[in-house]
C-alpha positions in Angstrom: -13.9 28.5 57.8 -10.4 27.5 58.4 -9.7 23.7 58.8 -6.0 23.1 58.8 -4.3 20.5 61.1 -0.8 20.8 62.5 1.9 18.2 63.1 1.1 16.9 66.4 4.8 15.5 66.3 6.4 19.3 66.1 7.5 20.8 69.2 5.1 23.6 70.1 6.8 27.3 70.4 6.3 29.0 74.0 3.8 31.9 73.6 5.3 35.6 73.6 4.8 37.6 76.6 1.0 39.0 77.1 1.0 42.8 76.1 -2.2 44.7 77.6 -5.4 45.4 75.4 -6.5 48.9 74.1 -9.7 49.1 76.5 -10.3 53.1 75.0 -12.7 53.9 73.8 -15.3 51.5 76.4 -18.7 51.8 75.1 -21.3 51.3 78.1 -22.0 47.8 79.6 -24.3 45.9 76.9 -23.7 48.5 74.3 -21.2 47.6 71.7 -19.6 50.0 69.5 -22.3 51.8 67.1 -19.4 52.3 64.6 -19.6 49.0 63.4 -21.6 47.1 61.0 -21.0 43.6 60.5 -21.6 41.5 56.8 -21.4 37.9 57.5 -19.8 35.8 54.4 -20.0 32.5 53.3 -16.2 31.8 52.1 -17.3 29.7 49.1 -19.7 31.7 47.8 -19.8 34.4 44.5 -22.9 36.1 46.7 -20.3 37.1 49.3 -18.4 38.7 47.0 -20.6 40.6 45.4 -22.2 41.9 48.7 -19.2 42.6 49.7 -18.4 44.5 46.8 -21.7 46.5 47.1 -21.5 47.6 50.4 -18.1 48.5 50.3 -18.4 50.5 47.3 -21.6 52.3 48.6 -19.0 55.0 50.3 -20.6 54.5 53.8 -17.6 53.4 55.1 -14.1 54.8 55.9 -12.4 51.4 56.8 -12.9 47.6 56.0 -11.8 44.9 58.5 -11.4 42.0 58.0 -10.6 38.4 58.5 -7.5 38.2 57.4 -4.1 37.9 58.6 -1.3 39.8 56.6 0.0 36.4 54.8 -3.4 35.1 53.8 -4.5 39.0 52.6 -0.8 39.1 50.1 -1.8 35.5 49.2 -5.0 36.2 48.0 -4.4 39.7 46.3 -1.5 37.4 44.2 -4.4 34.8 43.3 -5.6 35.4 40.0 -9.6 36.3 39.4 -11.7 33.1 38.3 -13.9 35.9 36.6 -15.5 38.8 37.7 -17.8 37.9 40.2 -15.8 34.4 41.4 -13.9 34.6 44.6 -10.0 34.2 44.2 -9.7 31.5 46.9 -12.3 30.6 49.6 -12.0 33.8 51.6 -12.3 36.1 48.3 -14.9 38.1 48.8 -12.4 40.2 52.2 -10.0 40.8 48.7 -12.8 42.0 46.7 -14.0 44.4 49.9 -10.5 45.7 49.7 -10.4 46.4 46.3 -13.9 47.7 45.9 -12.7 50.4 48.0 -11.1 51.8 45.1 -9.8 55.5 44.5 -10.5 56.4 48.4 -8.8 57.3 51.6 -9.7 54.6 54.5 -8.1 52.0 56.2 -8.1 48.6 55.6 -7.6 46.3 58.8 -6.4 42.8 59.1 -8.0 41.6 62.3 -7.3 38.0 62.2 -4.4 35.6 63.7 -1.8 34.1 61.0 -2.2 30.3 60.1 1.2 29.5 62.5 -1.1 31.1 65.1 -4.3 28.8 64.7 -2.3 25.6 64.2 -0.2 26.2 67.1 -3.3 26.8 69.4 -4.7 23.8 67.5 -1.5 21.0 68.7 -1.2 22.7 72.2 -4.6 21.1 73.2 -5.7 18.6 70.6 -4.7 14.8 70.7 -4.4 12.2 68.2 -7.7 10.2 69.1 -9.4 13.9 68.8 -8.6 14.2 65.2 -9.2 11.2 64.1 -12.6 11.3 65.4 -13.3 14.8 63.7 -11.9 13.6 60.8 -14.2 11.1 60.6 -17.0 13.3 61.7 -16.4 16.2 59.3 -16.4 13.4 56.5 -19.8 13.0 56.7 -20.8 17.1 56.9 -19.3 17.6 53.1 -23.3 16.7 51.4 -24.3 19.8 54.4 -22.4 22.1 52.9 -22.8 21.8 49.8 -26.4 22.0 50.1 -26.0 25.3 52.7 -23.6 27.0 50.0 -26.6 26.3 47.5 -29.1 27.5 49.5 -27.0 30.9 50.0 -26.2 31.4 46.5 -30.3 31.4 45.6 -30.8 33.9 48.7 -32.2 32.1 50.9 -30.3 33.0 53.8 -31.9 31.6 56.8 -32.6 27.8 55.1 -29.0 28.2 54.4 -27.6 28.6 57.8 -29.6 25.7 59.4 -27.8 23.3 57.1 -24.1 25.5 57.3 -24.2 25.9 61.0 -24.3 21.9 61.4 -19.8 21.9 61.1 -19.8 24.4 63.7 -22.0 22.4 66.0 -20.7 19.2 65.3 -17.3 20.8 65.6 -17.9 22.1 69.4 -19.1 18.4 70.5 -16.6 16.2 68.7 -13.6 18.7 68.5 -13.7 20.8 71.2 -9.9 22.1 70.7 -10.5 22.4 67.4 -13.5 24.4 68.1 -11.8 26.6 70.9 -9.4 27.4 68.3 -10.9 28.1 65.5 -13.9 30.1 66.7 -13.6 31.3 69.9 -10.2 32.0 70.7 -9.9 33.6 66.9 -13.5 35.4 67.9 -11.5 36.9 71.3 -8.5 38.2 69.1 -10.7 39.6 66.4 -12.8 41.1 69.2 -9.9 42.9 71.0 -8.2 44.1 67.5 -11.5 46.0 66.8 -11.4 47.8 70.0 -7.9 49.3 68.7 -9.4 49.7 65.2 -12.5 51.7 66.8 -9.8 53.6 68.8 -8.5 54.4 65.6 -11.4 55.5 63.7 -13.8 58.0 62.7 -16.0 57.0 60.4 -18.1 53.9 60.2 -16.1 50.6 59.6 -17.7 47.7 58.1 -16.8 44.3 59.5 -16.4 41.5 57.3 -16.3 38.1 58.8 -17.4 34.6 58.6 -20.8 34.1 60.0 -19.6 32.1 62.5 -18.0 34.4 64.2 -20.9 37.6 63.8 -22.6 36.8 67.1 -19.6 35.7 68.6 -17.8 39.1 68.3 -20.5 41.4 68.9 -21.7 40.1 72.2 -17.5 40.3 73.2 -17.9 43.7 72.0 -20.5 44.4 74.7 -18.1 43.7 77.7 -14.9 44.8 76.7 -12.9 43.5 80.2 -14.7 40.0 79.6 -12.7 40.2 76.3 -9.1 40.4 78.5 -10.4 38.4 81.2 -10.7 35.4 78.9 -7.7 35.8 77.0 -5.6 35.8 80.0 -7.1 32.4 81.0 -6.8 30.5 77.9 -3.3 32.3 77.6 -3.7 34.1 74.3 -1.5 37.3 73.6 -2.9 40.5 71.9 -1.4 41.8 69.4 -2.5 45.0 67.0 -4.3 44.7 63.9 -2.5 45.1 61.0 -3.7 48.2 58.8 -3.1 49.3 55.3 -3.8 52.4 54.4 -5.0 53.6 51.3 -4.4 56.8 49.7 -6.8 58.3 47.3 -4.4 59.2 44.1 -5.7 62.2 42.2 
């Protein structure tokens, strides 16, 4: 997860000029799109990673996406490894995905908005007293975390999640901006740039985000209008995904 604060003091940049979503192809009310299948991560995590790596490399798919602007993806492919199975940074294991793709044709598709996006989004609605109460909220959630990262790393997925899920939560009540901003709004943007990448695709695609946002995504996914219909009043802008395609070299 993403926690990054802006300068509250810096004058916030008007938002671009709304451009239309790609609603083809529409799959039917309540349906989703079959083509995807989604792997939730821990960022933190060598487990992420290495399922990552696994399911990437199993050839089922024809194109990753994932959560990742372009900045953050270069970033991350410049990081040097911490060894083979250690994540680079704390969003590794979408780097990994990528690579594990290998000597392949497929796309890889960066679904995500930039860090200018987020913390712009972040100081149009959130105020000083705001922060400072998540700040000291979050403070106390660091022993969580820790224990939830634990509790992933030994496979026990479910135990994990009751104790990495408690940020999120606390997050909506205490830091409602900050919540908006970092989970929905990013879950609406993800969830319209996979309606262009399923547009663009023929194969299966794999979908790698943070489990925060799996649920999030794919019930968007099941009303494609709803997805514009929201963005247009919380005054986000879509814009495409970003792909890089690789070329198989013989």
């Amino acid at each position: 997860m993403i926690f990054s604060f802006p300068d509250l003091r810096r004058p916030l940049v008007p938002p671009p000029d709304r451009n239309p979503l790609p609603f083809t192809p529409r799959p039917s009310p309540g349906e989703g799109f079959r083509g995807f299948e989604f792997l939730g991560t821990a960022h933190f995590t060598r487990r992420s990673v290495s399922e990552a790596i696994r399911a990437v490399a199993s050839g089922a798919y024809s194109s990753v996406a994932l959560e990742l602007d372009r900045r953050r993806f270069e970033a991350l492919n410049l990081a040097p490894f911490a060894g083979p199975w250690a994540p680079r940074m704390s969003e590794g294991e979408f780097v990994a995905a990528a690579d594990a793709l290998g000597n392949r044709e497929g796309n890889v598709w960066l679904i995500d908005l930039s860090m200018e996006e987020i913390q712009s989004r972040i100081a149009e609605g959130m105020t000083p007293h705001e922060l400072r109460r998540w700040n000291y909220v979050s403070s106390r959630l660091g022993g969580y975390e820790e224990a939830g990262i634990r509790l992933w790393e030994a496979g026990r997925e479910d135990e994990a999640m009751s104790y990495l899920e408690l940020t999120t939560r606390a997050m909506e009540r205490y830091a409602p901006t900050l919540h908006r901003a970092l989970i929905e709004e990013r879950n609406l943007i993800m969830a319209s740039r996979l309606l262009a990448v399923a547009a663009r695709s023929s194969g299966r695609v794999l979908v790698l985000v943070g489990m925060a946002h799996v649920d999030g995504i794919k019930a968007l996914l099941t009303d494609p209008e709803a997805i514009y219909q929201r963005m247009a009043r919380l005054g986000l802008n879509y814009s495409p995904p970003v792909r890089i395609r690789r070329v198989a070299v013989s």
